[in-house]
ModelCIF file with pLDDT and N, C-alpha, C, O atoms, coordinates in Angstrom:
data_MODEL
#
_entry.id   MODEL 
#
_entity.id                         1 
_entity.type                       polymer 
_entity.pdbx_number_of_molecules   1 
#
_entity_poly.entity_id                      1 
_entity_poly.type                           'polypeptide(L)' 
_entity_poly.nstd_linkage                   no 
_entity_poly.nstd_monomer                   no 
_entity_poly.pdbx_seq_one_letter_code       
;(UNK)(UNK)(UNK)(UNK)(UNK)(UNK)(UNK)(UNK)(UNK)(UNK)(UNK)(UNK)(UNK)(UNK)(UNK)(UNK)
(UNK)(UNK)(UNK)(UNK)(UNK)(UNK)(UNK)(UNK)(UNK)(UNK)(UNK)(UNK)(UNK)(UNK)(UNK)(UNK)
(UNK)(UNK)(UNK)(UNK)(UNK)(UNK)(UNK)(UNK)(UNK)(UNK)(UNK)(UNK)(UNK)(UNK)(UNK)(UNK)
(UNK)(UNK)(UNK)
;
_entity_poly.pdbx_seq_one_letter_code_can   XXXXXXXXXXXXXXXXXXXXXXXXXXXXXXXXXXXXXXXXXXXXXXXXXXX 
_entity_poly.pdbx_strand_id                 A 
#
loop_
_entity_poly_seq.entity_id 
_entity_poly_seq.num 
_entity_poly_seq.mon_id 
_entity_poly_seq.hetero 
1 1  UNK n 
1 2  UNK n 
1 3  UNK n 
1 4  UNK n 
1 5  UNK n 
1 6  UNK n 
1 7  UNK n 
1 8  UNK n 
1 9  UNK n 
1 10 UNK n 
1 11 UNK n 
1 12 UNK n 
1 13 UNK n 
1 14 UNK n 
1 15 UNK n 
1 16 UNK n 
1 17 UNK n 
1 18 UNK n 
1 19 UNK n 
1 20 UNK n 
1 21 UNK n 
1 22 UNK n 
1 23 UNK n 
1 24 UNK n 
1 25 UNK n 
1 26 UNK n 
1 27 UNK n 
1 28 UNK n 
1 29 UNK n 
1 30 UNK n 
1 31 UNK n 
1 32 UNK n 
1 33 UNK n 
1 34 UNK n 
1 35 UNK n 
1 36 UNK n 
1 37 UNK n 
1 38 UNK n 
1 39 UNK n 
1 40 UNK n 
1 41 UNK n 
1 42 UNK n 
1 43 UNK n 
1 44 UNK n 
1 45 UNK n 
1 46 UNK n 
1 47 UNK n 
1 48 UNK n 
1 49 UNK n 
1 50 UNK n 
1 51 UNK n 
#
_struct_asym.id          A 
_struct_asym.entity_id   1 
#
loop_
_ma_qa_metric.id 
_ma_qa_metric.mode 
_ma_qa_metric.name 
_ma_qa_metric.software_group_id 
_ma_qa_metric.type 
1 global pLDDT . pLDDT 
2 local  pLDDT . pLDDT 
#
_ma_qa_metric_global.metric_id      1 
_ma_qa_metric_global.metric_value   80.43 
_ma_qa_metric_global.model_id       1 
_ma_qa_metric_global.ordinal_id     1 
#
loop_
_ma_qa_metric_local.label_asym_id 
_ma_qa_metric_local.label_comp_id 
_ma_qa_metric_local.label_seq_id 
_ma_qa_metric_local.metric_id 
_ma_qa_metric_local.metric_value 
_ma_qa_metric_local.model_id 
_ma_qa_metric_local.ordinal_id 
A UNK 1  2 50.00 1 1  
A UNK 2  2 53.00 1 2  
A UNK 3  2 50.00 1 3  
A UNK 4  2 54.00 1 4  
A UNK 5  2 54.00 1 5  
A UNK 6  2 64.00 1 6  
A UNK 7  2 68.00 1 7  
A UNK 8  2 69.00 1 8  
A UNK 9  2 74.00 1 9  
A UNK 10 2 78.00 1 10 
A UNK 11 2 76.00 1 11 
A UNK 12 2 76.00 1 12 
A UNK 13 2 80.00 1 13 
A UNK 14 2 80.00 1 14 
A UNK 15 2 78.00 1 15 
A UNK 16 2 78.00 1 16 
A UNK 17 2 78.00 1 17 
A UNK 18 2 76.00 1 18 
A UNK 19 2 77.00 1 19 
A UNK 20 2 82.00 1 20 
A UNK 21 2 81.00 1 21 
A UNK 22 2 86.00 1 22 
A UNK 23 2 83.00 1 23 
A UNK 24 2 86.00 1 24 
A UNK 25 2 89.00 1 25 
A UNK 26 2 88.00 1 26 
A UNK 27 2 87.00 1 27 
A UNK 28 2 84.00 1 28 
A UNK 29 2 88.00 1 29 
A UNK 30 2 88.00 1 30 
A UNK 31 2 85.00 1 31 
A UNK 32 2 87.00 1 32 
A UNK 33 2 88.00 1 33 
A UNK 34 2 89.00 1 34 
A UNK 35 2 87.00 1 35 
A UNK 36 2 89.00 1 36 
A UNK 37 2 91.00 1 37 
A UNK 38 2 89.00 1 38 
A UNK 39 2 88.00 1 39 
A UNK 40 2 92.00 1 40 
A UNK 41 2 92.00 1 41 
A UNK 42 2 90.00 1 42 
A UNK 43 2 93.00 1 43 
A UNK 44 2 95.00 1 44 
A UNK 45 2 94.00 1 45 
A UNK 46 2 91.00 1 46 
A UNK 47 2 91.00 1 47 
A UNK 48 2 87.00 1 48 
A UNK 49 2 83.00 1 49 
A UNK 50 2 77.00 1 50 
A UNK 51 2 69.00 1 51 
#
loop_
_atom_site.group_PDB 
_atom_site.id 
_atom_site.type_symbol 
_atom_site.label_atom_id 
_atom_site.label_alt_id 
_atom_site.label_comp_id 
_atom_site.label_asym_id 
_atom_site.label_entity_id 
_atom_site.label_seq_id 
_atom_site.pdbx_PDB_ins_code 
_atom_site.Cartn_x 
_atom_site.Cartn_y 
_atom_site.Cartn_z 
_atom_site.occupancy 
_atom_site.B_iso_or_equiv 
_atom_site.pdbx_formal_charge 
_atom_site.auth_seq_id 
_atom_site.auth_comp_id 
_atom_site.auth_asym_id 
_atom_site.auth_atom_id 
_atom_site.pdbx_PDB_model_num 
ATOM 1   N N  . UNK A 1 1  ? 79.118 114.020 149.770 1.00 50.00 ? 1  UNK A N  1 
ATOM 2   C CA . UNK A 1 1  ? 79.900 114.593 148.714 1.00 50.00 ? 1  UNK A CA 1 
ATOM 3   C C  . UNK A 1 1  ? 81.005 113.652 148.269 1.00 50.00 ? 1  UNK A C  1 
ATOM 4   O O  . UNK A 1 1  ? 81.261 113.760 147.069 1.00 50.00 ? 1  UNK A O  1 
ATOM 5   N N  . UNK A 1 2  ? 81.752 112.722 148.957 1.00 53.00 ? 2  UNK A N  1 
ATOM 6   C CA . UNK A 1 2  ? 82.229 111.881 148.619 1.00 53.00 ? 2  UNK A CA 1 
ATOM 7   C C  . UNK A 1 2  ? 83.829 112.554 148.763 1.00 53.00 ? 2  UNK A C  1 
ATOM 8   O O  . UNK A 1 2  ? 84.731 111.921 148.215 1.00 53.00 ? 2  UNK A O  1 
ATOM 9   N N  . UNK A 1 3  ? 84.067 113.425 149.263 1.00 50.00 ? 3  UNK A N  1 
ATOM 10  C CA . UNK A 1 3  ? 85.158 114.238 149.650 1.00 50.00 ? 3  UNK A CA 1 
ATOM 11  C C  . UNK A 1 3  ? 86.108 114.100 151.045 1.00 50.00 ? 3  UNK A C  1 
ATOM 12  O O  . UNK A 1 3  ? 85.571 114.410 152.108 1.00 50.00 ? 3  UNK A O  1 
ATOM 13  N N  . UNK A 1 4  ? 87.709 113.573 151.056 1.00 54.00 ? 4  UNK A N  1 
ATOM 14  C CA . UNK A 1 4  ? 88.043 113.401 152.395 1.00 54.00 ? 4  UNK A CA 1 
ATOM 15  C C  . UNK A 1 4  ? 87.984 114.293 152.890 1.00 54.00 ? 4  UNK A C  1 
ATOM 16  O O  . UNK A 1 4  ? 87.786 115.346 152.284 1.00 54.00 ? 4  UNK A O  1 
ATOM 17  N N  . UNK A 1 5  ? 88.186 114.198 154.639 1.00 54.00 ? 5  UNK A N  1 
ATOM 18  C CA . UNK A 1 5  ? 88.091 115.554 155.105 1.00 54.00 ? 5  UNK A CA 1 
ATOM 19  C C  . UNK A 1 5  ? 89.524 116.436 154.826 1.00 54.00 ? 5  UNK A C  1 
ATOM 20  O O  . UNK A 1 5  ? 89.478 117.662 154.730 1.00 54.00 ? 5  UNK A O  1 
ATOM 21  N N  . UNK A 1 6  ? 90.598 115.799 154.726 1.00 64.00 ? 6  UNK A N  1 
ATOM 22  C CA . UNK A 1 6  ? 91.547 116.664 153.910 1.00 64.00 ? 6  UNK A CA 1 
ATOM 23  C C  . UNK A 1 6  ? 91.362 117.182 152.782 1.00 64.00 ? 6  UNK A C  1 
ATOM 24  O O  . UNK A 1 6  ? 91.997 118.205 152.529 1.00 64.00 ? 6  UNK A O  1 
ATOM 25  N N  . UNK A 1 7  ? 90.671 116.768 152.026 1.00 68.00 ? 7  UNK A N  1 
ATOM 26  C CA . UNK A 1 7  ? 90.433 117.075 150.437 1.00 68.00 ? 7  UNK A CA 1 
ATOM 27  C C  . UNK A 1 7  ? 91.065 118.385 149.728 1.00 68.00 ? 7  UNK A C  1 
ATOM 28  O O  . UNK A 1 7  ? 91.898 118.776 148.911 1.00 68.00 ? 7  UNK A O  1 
ATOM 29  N N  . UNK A 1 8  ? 90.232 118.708 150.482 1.00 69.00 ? 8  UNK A N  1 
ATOM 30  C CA . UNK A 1 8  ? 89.946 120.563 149.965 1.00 69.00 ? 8  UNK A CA 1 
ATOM 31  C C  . UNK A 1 8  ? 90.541 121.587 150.861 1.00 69.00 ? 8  UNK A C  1 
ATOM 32  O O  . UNK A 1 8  ? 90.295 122.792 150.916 1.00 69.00 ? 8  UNK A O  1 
ATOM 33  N N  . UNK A 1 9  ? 91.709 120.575 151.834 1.00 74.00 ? 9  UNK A N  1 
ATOM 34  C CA . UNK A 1 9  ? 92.521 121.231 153.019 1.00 74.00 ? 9  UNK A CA 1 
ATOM 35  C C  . UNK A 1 9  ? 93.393 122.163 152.004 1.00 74.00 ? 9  UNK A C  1 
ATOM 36  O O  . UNK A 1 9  ? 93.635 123.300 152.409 1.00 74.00 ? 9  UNK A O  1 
ATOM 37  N N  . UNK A 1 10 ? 93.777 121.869 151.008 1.00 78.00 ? 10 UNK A N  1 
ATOM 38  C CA . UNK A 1 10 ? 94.375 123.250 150.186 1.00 78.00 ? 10 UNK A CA 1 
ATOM 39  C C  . UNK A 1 10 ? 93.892 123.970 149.150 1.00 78.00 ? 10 UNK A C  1 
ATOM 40  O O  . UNK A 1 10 ? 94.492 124.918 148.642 1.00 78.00 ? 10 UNK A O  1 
ATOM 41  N N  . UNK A 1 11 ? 92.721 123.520 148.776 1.00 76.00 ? 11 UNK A N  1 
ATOM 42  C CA . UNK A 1 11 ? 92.386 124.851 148.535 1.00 76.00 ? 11 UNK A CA 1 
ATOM 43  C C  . UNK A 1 11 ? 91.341 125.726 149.260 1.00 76.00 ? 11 UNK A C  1 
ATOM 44  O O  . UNK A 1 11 ? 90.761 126.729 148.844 1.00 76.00 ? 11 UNK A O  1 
ATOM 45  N N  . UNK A 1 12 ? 91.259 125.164 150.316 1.00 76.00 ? 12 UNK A N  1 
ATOM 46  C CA . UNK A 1 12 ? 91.077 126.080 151.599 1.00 76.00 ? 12 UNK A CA 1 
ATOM 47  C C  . UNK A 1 12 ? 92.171 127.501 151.820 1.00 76.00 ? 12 UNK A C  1 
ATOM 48  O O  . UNK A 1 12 ? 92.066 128.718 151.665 1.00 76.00 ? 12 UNK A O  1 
ATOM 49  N N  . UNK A 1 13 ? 93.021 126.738 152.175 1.00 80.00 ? 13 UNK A N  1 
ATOM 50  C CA . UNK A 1 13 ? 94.421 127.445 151.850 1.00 80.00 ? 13 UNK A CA 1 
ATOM 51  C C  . UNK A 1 13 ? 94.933 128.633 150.789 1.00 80.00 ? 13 UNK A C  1 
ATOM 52  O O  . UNK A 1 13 ? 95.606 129.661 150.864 1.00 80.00 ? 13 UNK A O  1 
ATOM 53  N N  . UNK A 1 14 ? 94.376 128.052 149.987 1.00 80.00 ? 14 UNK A N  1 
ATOM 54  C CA . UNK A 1 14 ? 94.612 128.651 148.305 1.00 80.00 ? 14 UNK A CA 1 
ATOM 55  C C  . UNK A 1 14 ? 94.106 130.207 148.996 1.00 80.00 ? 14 UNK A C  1 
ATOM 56  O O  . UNK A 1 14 ? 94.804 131.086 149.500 1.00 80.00 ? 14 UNK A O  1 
ATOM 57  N N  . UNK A 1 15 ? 92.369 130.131 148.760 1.00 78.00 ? 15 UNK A N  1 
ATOM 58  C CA . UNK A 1 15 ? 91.283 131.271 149.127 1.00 78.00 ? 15 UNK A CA 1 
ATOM 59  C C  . UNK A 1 15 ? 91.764 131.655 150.414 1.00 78.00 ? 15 UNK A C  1 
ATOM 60  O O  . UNK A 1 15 ? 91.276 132.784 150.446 1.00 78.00 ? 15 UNK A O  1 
ATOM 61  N N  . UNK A 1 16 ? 92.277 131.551 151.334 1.00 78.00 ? 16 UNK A N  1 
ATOM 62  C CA . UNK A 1 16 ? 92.752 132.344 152.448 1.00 78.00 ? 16 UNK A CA 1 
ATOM 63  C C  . UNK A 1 16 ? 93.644 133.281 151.533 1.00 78.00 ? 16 UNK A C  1 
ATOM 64  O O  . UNK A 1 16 ? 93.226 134.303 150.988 1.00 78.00 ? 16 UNK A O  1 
ATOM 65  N N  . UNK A 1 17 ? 95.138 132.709 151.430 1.00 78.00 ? 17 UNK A N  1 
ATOM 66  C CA . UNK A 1 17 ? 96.090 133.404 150.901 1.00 78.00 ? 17 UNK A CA 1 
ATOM 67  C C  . UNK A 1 17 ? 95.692 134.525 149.484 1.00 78.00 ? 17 UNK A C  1 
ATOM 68  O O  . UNK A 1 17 ? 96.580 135.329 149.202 1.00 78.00 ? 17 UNK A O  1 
ATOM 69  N N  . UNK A 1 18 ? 94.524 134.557 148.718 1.00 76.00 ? 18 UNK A N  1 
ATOM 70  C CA . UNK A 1 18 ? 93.797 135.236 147.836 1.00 76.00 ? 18 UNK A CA 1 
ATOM 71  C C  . UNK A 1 18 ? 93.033 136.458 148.700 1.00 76.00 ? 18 UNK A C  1 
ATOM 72  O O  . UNK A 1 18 ? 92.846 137.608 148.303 1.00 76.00 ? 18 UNK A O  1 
ATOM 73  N N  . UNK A 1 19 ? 92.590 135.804 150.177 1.00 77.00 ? 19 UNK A N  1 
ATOM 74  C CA . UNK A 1 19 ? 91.754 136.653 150.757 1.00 77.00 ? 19 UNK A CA 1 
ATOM 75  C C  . UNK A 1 19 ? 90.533 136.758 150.294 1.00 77.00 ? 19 UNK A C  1 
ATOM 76  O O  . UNK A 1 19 ? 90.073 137.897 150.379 1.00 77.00 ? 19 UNK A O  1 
ATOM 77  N N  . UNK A 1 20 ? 89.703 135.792 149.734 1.00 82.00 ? 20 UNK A N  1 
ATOM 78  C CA . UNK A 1 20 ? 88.628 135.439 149.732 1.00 82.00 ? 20 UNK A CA 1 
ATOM 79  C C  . UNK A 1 20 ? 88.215 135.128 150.455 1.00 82.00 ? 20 UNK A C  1 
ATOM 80  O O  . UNK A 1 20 ? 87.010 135.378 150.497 1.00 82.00 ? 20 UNK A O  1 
ATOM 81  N N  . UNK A 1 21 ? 88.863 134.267 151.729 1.00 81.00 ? 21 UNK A N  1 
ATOM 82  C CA . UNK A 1 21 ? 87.399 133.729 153.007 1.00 81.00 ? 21 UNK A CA 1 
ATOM 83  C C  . UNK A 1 21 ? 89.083 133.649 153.878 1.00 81.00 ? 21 UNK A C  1 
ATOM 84  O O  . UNK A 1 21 ? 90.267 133.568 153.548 1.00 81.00 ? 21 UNK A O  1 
ATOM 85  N N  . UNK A 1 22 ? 88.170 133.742 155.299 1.00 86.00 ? 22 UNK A N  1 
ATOM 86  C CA . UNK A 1 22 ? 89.142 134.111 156.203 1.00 86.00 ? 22 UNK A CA 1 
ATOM 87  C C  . UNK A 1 22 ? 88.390 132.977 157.150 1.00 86.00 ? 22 UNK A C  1 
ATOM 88  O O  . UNK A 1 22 ? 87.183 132.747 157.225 1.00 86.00 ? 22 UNK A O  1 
ATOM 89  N N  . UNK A 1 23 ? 89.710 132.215 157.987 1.00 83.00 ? 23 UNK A N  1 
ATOM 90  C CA . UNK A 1 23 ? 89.187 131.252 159.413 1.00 83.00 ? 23 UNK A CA 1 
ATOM 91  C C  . UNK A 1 23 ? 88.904 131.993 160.767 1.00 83.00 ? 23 UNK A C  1 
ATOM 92  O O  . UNK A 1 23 ? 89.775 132.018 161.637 1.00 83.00 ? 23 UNK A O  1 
ATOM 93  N N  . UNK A 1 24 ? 87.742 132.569 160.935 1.00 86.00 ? 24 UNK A N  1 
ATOM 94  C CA . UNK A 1 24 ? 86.992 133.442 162.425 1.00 86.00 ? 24 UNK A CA 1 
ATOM 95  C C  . UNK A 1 24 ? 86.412 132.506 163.369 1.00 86.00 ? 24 UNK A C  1 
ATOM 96  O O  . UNK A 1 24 ? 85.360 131.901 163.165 1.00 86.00 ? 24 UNK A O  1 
ATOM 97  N N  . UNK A 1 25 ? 87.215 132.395 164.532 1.00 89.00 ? 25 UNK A N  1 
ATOM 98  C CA . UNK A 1 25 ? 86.368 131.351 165.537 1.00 89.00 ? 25 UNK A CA 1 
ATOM 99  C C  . UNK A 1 25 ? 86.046 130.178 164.987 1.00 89.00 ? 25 UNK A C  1 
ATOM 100 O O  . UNK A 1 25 ? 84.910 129.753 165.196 1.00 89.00 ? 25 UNK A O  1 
ATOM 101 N N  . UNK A 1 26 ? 86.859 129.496 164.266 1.00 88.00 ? 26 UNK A N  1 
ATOM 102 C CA . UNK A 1 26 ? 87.142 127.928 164.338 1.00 88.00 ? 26 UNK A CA 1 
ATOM 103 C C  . UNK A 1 26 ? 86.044 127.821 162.755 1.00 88.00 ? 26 UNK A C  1 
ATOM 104 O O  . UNK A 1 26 ? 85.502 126.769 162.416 1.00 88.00 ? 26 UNK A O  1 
ATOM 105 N N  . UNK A 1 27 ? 85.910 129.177 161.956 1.00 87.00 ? 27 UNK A N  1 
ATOM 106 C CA . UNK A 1 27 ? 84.727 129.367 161.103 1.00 87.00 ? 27 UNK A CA 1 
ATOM 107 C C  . UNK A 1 27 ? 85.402 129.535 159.961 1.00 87.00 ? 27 UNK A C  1 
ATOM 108 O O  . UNK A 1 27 ? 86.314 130.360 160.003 1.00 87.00 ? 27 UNK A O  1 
ATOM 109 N N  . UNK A 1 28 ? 85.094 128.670 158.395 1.00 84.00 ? 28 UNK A N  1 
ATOM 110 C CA . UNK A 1 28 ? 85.196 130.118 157.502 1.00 84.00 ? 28 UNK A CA 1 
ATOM 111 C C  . UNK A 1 28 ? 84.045 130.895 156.945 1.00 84.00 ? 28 UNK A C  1 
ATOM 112 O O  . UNK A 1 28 ? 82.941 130.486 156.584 1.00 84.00 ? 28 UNK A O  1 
ATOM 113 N N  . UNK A 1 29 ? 84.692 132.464 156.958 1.00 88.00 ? 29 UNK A N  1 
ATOM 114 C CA . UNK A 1 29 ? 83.468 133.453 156.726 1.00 88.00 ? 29 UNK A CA 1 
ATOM 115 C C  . UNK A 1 29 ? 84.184 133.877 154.880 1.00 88.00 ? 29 UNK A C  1 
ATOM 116 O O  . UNK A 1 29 ? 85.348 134.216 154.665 1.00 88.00 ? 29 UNK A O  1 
ATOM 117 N N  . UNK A 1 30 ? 83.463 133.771 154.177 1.00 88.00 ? 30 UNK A N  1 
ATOM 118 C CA . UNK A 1 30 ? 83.661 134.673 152.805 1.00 88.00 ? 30 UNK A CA 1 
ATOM 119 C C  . UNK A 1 30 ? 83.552 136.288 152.752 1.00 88.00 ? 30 UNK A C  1 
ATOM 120 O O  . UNK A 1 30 ? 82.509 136.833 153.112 1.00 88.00 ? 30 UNK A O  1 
ATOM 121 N N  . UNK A 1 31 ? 84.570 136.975 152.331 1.00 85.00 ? 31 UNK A N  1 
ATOM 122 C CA . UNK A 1 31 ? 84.901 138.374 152.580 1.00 85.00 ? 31 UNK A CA 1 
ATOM 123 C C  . UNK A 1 31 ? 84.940 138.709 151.456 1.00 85.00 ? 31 UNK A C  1 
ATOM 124 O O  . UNK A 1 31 ? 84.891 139.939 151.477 1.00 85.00 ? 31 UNK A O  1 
ATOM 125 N N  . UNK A 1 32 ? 84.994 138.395 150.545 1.00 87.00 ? 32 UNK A N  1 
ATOM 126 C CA . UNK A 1 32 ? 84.764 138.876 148.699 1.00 87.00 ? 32 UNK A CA 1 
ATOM 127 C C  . UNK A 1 32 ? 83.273 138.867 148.177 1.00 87.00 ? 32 UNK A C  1 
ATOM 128 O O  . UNK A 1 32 ? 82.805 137.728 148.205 1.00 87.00 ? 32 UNK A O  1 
ATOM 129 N N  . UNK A 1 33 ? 82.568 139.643 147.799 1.00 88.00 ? 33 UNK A N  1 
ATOM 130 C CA . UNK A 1 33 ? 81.675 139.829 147.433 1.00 88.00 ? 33 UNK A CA 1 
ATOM 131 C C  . UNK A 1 33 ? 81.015 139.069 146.141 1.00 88.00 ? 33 UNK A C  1 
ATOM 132 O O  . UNK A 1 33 ? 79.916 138.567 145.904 1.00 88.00 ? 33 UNK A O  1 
ATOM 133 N N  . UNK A 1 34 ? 82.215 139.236 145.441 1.00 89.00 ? 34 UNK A N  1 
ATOM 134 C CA . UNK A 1 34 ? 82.037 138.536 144.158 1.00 89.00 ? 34 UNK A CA 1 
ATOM 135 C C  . UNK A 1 34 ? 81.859 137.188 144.239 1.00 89.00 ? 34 UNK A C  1 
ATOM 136 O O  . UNK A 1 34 ? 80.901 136.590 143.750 1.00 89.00 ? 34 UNK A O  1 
ATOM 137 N N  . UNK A 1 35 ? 82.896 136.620 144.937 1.00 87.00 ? 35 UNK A N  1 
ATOM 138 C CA . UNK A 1 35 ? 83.057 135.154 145.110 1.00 87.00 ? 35 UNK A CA 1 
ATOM 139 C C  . UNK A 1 35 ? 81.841 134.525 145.886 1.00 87.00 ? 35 UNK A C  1 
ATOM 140 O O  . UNK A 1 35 ? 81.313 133.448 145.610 1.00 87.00 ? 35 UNK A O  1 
ATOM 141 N N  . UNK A 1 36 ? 81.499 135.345 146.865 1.00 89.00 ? 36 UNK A N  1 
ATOM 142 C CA . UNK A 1 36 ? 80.623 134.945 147.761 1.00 89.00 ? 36 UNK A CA 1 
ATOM 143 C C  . UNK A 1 36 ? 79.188 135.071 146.785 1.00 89.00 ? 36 UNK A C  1 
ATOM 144 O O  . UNK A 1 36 ? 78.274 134.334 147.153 1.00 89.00 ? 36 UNK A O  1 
ATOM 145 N N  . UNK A 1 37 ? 78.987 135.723 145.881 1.00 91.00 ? 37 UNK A N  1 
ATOM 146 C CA . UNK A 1 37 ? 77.705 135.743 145.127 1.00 91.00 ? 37 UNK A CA 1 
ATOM 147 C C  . UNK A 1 37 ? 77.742 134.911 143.815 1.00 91.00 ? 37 UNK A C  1 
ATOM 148 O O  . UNK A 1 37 ? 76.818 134.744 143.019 1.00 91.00 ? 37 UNK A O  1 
ATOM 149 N N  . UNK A 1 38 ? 78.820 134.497 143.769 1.00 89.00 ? 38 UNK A N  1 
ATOM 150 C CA . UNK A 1 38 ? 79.011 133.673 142.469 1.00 89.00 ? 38 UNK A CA 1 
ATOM 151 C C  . UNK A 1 38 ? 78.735 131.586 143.073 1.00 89.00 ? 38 UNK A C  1 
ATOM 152 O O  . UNK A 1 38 ? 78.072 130.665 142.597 1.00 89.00 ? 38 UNK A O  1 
ATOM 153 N N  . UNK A 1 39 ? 79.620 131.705 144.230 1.00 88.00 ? 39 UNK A N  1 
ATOM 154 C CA . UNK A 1 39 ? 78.952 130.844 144.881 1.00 88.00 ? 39 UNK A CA 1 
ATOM 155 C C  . UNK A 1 39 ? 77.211 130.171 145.366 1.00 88.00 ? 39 UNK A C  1 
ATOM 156 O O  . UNK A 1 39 ? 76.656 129.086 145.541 1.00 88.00 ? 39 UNK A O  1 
ATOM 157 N N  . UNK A 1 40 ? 76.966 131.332 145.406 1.00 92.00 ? 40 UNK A N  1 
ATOM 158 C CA . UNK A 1 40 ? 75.314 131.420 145.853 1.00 92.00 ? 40 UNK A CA 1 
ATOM 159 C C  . UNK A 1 40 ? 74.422 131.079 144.771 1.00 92.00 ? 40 UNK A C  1 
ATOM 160 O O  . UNK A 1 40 ? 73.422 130.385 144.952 1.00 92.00 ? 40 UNK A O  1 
ATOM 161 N N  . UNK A 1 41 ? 74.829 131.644 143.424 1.00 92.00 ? 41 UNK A N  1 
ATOM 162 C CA . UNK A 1 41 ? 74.697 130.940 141.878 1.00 92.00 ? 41 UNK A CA 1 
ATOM 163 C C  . UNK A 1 41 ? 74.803 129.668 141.927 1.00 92.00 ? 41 UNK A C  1 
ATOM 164 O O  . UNK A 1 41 ? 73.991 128.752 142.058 1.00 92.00 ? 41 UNK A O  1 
ATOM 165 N N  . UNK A 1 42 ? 76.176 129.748 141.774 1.00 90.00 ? 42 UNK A N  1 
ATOM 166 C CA . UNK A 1 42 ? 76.390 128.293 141.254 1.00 90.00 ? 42 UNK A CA 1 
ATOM 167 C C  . UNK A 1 42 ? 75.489 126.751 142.372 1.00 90.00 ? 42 UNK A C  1 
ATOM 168 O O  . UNK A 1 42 ? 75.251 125.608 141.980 1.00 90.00 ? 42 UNK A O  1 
ATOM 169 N N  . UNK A 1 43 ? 75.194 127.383 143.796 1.00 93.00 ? 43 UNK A N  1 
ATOM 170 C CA . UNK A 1 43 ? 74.210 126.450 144.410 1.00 93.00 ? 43 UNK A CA 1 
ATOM 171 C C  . UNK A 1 43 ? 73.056 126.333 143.972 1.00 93.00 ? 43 UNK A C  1 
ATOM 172 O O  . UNK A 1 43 ? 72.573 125.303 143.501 1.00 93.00 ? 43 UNK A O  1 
ATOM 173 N N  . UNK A 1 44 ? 72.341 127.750 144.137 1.00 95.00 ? 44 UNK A N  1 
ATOM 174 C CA . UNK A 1 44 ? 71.105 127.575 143.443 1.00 95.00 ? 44 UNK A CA 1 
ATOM 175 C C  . UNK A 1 44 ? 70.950 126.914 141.751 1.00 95.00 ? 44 UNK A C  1 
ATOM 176 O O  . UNK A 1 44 ? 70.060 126.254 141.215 1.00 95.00 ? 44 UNK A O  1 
ATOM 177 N N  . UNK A 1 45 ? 71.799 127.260 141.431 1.00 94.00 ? 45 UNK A N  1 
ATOM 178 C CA . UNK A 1 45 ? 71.781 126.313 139.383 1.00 94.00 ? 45 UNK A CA 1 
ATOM 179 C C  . UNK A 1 45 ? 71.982 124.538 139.814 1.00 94.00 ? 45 UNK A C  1 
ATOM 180 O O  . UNK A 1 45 ? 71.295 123.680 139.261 1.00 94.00 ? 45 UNK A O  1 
ATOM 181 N N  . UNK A 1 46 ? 72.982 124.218 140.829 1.00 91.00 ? 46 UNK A N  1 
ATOM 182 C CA . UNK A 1 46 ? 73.161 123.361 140.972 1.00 91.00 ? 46 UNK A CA 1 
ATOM 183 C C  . UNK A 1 46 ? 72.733 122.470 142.002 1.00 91.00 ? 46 UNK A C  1 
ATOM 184 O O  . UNK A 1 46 ? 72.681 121.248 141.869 1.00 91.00 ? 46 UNK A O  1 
ATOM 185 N N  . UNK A 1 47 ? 72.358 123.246 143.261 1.00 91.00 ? 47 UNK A N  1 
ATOM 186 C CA . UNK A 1 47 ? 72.288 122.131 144.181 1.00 91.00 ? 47 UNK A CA 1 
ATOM 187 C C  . UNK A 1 47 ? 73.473 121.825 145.213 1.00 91.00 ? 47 UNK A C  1 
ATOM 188 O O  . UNK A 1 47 ? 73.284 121.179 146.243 1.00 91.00 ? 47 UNK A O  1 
ATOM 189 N N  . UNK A 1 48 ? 74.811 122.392 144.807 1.00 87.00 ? 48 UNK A N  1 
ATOM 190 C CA . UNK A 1 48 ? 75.732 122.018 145.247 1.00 87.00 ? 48 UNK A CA 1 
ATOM 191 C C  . UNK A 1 48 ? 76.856 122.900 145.157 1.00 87.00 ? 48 UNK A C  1 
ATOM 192 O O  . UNK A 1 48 ? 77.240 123.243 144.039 1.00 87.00 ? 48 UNK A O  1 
ATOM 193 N N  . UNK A 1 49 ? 77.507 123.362 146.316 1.00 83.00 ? 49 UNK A N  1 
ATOM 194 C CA . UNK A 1 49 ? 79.149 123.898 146.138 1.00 83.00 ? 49 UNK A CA 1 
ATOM 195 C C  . UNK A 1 49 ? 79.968 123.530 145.123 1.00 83.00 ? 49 UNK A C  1 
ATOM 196 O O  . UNK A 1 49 ? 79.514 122.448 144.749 1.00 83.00 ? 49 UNK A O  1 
ATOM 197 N N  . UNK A 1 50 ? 80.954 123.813 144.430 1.00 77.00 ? 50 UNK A N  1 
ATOM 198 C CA . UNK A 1 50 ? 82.010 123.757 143.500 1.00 77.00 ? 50 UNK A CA 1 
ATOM 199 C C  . UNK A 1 50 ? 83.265 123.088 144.935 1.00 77.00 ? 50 UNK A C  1 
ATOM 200 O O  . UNK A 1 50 ? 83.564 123.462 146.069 1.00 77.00 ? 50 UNK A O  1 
ATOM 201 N N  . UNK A 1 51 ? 83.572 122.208 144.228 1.00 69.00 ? 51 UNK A N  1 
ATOM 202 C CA . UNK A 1 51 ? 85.110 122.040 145.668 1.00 69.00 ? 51 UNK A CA 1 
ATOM 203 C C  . UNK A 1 51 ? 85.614 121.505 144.310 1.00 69.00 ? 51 UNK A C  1 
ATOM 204 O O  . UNK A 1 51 ? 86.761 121.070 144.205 1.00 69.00 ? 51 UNK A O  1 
#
């Protein structure tokens, strides 16, 4: 992806504090429905996550 591993260390951050995806056991899990299915789109159209 061409992404540091800090990269996206805030808006990691961002989506916590929104409460979109939460850090479980060293994990993140997506807890929004919407987001989590809009994601799943945008892979399948693309191939690839949005960061």
């Amino acid at each position: 992806m061409g992404v540091t591993s800090g990269a996206i260390g805030a808006s990691l951050k961002t989506l916590q504090n929104k409460t979109l995806i939460e850090l479980d056991h060293d994990k993140y899990k997506i807890y929004d429905s919407i987001f989590k299915t809009w994601l799943k789109k945008e892979f399948d159209e693309k191939g690839d996550y949005p960061y």
